[in-house]
Each structure stands twice: as structure tokens, then as C-alpha cells.
N, C-alpha and C positions, 0 to 999 in steps of 0.2 A: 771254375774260378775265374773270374774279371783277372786280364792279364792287367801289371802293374802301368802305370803312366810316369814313364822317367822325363825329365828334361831332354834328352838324349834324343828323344822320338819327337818331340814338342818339334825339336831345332829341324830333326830329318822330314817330319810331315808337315808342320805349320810354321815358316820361317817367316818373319814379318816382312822381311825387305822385299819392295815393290817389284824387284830384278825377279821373287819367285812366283808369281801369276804369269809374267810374261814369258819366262822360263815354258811352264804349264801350258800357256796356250800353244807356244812353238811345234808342242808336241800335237796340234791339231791336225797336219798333215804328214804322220809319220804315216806309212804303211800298216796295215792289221797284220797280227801277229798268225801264225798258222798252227794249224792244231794237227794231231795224228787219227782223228777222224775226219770226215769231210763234213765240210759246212757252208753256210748259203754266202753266198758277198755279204762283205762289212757292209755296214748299214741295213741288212735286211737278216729281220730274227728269221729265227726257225720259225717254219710249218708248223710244230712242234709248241711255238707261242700261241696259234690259233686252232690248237688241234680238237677235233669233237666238235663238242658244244660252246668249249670255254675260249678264253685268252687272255693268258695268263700274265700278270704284272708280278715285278717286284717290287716288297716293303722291307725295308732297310733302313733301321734306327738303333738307338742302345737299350736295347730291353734289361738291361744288368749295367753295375759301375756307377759311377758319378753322376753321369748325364741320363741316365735311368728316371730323375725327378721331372725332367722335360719331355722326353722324347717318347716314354711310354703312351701317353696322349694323343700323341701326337699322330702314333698309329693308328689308335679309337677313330681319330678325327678322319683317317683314310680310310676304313673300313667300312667306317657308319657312310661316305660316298658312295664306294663300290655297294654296297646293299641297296642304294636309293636307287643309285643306276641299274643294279640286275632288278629290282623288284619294278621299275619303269619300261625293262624290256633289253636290258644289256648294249652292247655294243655290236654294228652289224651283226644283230641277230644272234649275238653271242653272251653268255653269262662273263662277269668277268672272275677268277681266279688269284688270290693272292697267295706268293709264296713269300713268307715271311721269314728275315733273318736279322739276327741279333749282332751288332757290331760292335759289344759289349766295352765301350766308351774306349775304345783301343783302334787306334789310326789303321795298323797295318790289318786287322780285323774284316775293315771295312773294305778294303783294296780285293783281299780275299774273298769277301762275301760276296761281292761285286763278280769276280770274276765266274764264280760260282752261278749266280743266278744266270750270268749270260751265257755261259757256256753250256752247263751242267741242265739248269731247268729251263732254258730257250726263253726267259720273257721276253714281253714284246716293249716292255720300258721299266724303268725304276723310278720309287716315289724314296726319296731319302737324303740321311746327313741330317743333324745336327749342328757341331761345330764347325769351322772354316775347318781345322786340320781334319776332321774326316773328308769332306768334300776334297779339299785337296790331295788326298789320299784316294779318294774315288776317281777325279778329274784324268790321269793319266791313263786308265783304265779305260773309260770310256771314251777317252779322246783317240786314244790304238786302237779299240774295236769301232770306231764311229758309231757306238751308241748312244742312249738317251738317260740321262738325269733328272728329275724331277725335284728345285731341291726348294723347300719352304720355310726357311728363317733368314731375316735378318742379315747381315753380312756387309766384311769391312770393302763391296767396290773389289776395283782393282782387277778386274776380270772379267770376261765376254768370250766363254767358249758355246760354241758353234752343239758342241753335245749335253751344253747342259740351259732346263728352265728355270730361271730365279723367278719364286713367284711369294719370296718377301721382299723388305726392304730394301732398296741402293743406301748409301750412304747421304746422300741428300733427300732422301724419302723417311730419314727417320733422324740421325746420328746431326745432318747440319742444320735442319730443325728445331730439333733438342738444345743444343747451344743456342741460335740464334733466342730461343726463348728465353733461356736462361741470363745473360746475357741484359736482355729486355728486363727482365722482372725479379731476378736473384741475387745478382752481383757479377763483377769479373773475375774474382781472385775462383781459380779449378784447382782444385787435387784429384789426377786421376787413378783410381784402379778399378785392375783389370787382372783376367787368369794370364798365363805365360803361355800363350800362344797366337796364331796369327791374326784372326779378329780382334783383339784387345789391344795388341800395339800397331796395325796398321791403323785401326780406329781413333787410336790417340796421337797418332802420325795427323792423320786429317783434321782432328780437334785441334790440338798444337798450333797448326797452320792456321785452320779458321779464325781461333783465338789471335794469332798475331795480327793479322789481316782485319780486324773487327775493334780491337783495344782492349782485348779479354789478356790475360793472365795465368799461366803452368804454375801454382805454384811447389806442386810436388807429381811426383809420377810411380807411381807401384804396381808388382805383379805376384801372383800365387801361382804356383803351378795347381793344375788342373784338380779338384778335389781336396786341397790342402785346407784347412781351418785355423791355421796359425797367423790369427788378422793382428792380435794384440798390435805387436812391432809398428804393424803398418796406423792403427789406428793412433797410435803413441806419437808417429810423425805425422799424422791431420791436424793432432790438437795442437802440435810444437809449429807448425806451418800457416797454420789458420787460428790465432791464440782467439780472435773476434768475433770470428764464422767463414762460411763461403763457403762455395760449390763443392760436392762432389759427384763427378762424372764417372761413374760404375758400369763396369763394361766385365764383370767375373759372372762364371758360369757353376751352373752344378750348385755340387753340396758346400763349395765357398760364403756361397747367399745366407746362407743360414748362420754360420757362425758370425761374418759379416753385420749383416743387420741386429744380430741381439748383443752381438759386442759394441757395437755404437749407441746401440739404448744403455745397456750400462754403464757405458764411459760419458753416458750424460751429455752430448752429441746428438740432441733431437732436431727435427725437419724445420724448428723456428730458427735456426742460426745454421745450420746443416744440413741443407736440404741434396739429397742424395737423387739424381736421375739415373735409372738404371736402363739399358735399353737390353739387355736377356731375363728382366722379371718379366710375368706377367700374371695374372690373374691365378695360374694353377702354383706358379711357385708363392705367390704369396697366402694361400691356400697351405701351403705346408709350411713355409717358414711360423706362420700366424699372423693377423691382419694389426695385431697389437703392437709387434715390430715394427711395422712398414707405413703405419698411420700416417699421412702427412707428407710423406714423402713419393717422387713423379717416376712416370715411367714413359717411353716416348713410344710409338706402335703407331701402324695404319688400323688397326682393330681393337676393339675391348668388347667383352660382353654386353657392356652399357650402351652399343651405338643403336641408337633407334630405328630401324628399317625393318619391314616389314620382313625382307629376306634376312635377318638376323634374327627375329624374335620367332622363325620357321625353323632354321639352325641349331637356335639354342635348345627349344623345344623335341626337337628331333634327337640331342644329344641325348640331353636328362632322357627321355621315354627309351631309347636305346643303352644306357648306360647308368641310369639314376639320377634322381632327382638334387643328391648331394655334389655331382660334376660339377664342376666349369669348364671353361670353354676358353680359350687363349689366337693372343695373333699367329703364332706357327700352327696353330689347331687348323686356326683358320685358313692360313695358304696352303696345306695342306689339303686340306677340304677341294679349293679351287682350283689346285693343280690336277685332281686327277679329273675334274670335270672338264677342264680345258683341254687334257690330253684325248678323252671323250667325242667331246664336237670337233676335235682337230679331223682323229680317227675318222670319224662320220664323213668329215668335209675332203676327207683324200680318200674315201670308201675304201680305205686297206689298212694293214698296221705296217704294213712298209715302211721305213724311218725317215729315210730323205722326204718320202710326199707329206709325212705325218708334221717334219718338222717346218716344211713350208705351209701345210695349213695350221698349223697354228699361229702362224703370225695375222697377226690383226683381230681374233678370235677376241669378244666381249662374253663379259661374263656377271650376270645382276647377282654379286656377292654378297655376305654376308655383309661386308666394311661396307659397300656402296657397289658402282659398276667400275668394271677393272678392264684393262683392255694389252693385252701381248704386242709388246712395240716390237719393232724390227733388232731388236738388242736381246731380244730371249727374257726382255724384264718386262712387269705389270708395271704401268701407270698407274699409280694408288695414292690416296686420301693421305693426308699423316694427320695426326690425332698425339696429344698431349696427354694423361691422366693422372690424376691424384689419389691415393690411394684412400679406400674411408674403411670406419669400423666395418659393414659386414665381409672387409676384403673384396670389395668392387670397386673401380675408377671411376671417378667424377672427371668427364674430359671439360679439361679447361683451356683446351684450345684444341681448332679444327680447320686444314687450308679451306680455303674458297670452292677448291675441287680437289682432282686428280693430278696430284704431282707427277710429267713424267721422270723417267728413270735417268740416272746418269752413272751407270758403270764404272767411268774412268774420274778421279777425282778434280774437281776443277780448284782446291785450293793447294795439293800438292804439285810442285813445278813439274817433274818430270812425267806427269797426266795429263796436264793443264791444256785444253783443245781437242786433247784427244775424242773420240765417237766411237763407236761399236754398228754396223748394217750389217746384218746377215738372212736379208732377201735376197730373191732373185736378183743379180745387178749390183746389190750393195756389195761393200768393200769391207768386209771383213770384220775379225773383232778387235782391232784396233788402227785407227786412223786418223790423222790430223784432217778436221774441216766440223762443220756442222752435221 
């Protein structure tokens, strides 16, 4: 049974205040913890990771709970890699092996899974998370074992730890974007909601700011806890706050979306006066909500299925013939996808799964993506494309807007003060994951 999700665990795992990432990172130089068997130095898995033929990875998502609509995919999207990669010839000469565990939409779940795969089954990295609260829930874990993370969606910034790959969004890669467009083309007056946990209000922390900073407008701010469908209330204060129109900046996760977007079709609140940007829909949740809700209304992403590249339409193709023809394919599909291919050529280019060498070759590591080319800055983030899209009847995105290139990544928020100049280098040489300078 899906343990339950109280406020209680929201506030203990996903706390929004900016104080809890840098909290989180401090713990980057704590000591590893010791065990009552003996085991190899922190930072280097077990033998045990590379043992036989194989070398083994962990996948660590919510196969069960709320976030089960998103994250089940998500693991398709890592598997159909690993298969491309064993049927190419594996990794030094190795097939790769996935141990798959469920973090069944439950923060402490994941902490334990986590510890599990590193201890218990020796992998030699983890591809996972979902929410900011799982991550954050993972983040301490691997930060006392100097392990490896692999994590593929979207995220509110505010973070640059040394053991983990963000190989979605920064906040200026999708989230200040999204506004500046909106802004552009929609109007200034925002009402934002969002679930009741750490991506949703440190996200609207950084909107807030942008909007002030810009001549944009808050006019209301809302949250659900995680899985909740009781929008009526909140939709009740959109119409009483916006009687005209104006934005909505949507930032709720899970099975919220659903109730969400058909309560705003019936409360007669469509995308001509209510245009709703969502930045956790994407192509597979609007697949299940229905493409009749969501008509007309944007979604912000570095990927959509619609982008036209030859290495997308090899992707997409690859998905459906591995999974069917009725799939789609989404932006966390997609950096998922990328992450374990870049963990891949990292492996290859440090010829070991060793972690320190692994995680210095991966920096700089280019990768001809699905979205376009990507490339591992010295901050543990891809430089990536951001991309706009409109939602149309067959439930696909019309992108109506696309940068020039490859937005790099910025971690640390530059419209919140107590971020503002901050950097993240964790090269050889570089200074760390938080620093005043360029």
C-alpha cells in the first residue's frame, strides 16, 4: 500500500526556504557513514557493481502513488537506453544491469531505496526522483556516501551538489522563460498554483521576484498538497481575483492536474482569457488528463515530441517499436534518456565506473539529443534549448517559441537576493557549489 503523504513530511523533506538546499549541500563534506561489513572507499562502488559480465545501475522512481502518472515513463524512457546501449556492445565491454525500485510517491521511501541500492545491490550510479522532495530526500544520502545521482526533471534551482547530475531544466532554462513570455504575449496580472512542496513555492519565490523586477503582477498564490483534487476553493479565488482574465502559472504535480484542468473547463475559465502555463505537464500527462481539457493552453520544456531532429524522430520511433505505437514520449522521458547515455561516454572516457573519475569525465561530455545537442557544464547542469508549446486536439505541442540555441544553466537564482552572483564550478580547480563571481 502507497504510504500516505501528510504536510508533516512535505515540511520535513521539501521545505521551500532557500536556507534548505544550502542546508543540503553543507552536508557535501560530511564523512561516509560505516557499515558492520567492510566496504570499498566512499566514492568507489563495489566490485560487486561491475561484477561478471554486467554493471549494474540503479532506477529509482514512483512506480505506485500520485506521481506514478509521471514517473512510470520515465523508467521506459531509461531502459529503452540501457537496451540500445547493451545491444551496441554495453559499457567497457559490459552488459548494463538495472535494479529497479519503487519510491512509491513517499519522500522517506526514496532515502531508503537509495540506501538500499548503494549498500545492499553495489550499483555503480542511480538514474532517479521525480519531485524536488524525493530528491531532497535522496540528496543527503548520497551526499554521506559521496555517491552518484542521476536526476531528470525540471527543478526549482537553488542547488549545485557535487553528487548529483541535473540533466533537466534550471530555472532560467524553462520557469524565467516561461514568464518572460508570458509577460510578452498574455498579460501581467499571475495567479499562481502549485502542490505544497518545495519546487512549487521556491518556484514561485523566483516568479514573484522576476514578475516584480519585470512590471508583472501576483495576483493570488495557491497550494495543494501533493495528490489532493479539492481545486473547487482555489478555482473560486482565480475567478474572484482575475474577474477579466490573466495568467495562470501552474506548477502542481500528480493526480492534482487532472482535477485541475477539468474544473477549469467547467467553471468556464478557458485558455482565451485563462491561459494556464504548466511547467510539470507534458505530453504523457496530457495523454491522460485528455487533450480536450488542455486545448489551448502552454506548457514551457527544453523538449516536446513535435521537435524536429532527425535524432528525435530515431527516439520517438525507437519508443513506440519498444513500447507501442499508442506511447508518447515527454521532456523527463527525454533527460532521462540522456542521462544514462552521458553517464555512458563519461564511464568510457574514465575507462572505470570509479565515481570521482566518472564524475570528472563527465564534465564537458556533448550529447546529439533528442531536443538538439546538450553539453555537461562544469555545474552538473546540461545547457539546453528552451522550447514553448501549445497544446492541440491530438494532445501534441505546437512550439511557439524556441531560444536562438542552447540556454546555459544557472543553478543559483539571479532574481532572488540572497542567490543573486552566486556560481556553482565543480572541476578540477573550480570552487565549488556555491560561490560569489562568474
Amino acid at each position: 500500500m502507497t504510504k500516505r503523504l501528510d504536510r508533516r513530511k512535505f515540511l520535513i523533506y521539501g521545505s521551500a526556504g532557500l536556507g534548505t538546499s544550502i542546508l543540503f549541500n553543507a552536508c557535501a563534506n560530511n564523512a561516509p557513514t560505516t557499515s558492520q561489513s567492510p566496504s570499498p572507499a566512499a566514492g568507489s562502488p563495489s566490485p560487486a557493481a561491475a561484477g561478471g559480465d554486467t554493471i549494474k545501475v540503479g532506477i529509482l522512481h514512483s512506480l505506485s502513488g500520485t506521481m506514478a502518472i509521471s514517473e512510470k515513463s520515465v523508467v521506459d524512457a531509461e531502459q529503452l537506453a540501457i537496451e540500445e546501449i547493451n545491444k551496441a556492445g554495453g559499457v567497457l565491454g559490459k552488459q548494463i544491469e538495472a535494479v529497479v525500485e519503487d519510491g512509491s510517491s513517499d519522500w522517506p521511501t526514496f532515502a531508503e531505496k537509495t540506501k538500499k541500492l548503494i549498500d545492499q545491490d553495489k550499483v555503480a550510479t542511480i538514474f532517479g526522483c521525480w519531485t524536488s522532495a524525493s530528491r531532497k530526500a535522496v540528496l543527503p544520502v548520497v551526499e554521506e556516501k559521496k555517491f552518484m545521482l542521476w536526476y531528470p526533471v525540471q527543478y526549482e534551482g537553488q542547488e549545485c551538489s557535487q553528487n548529483i547530475f541535473y540533466t533537466g531544466a534550471a530555472p532560467n532554462q524553462q520557469i524565467e522563460p516561461a514568464v518572460e513570455w508570458l509577460l510578452k504575449n498574455k498579460g501581467k496580472d499571475f495567479y499562481l498554483v502549485g502542490s505544497d512542496y518545495v519546487f512549487p513555492r521556491t518556484a514561485n519565490t523566483i516568479i514573484k521576484a522576476q514578475l516584480q523586477a519585470k512590471g508583472g503582477k501576483t495576483v493570488g498564490e495557491d497550494y495543494l498538497p501533493l495528490g489532493n483534487t479539492e481545486v473547487t476553493p482555489i478555482i473560486t479565488k482565480i475567478k474572484a481575483a482575475l474577474p477579466k482574465g490573466g495568467v495562470i502559472f501552474n506548477t502542481l504535480n500528480g493526480d492534482s492536474n487532472v482535477a485541475f484542468f477539468k474544473q477549469m473547463q467547467g467553471a468556464g475559465l478557458g485558455p482565451d482569457k485563462y491561459p494556464v502555463m504548466s511547467v510539470s505537464v507534458a505530453e504523457e500527462e496530457v495523454k491522460a488528463i485528455g487533450p480536450s481539457y488542455l486545448k489551448g493552453h502552454y506548457a514551457s520544456w527544453n523538449y516536446f515530441q513535435t521537435v524536429d531532429t532527425p535524432a528525435n524522430k530515431k527516439f520517438v520511433a525507437a519508443f513506440k517499436a519498444k513500447y507501442g505505437a499508442e506511447r508518447v514520449v515527454n521532456d523527463p522521458m527525454e533527460a532521462a534518456y540522456i542521462a544514462v547515455y552521458i553517464w555512458k561516454q563519461a564511464v568510457e572516457k574514465a575507462k572505470t565506473i570509479e565515481l570521482e573519475a566518472v564524475r570528472q569525465a563527465a564534465l564537458g561530455q556533448t550529447f546529439d539529443a533528442p531536443e538538439g545537442k546538450v553539453t555537461m557544464e562544469n555545474s552538473h547542469h546540461l545547457s539546453k534549448v528552451v522550447r514553448i508549446g501549445e497544446v492541440q486536439d491530438d494532445g501534441m505541442f505546437k512550439i511557439v517559441y524556441e531560444s536562438k540555441g542552447a540556454v546555459k544553466p544557472l543553478p543559483w537564482n539571479q532574481f532572488v537576493a540572497e542567490t543573486k552572483g552566486y556560481s556553482c564550478d565543480w572541476s578540477t580547480g573550480g570552487k565549488g557549489g556555491k560561490f560569489k563571481g562568474a
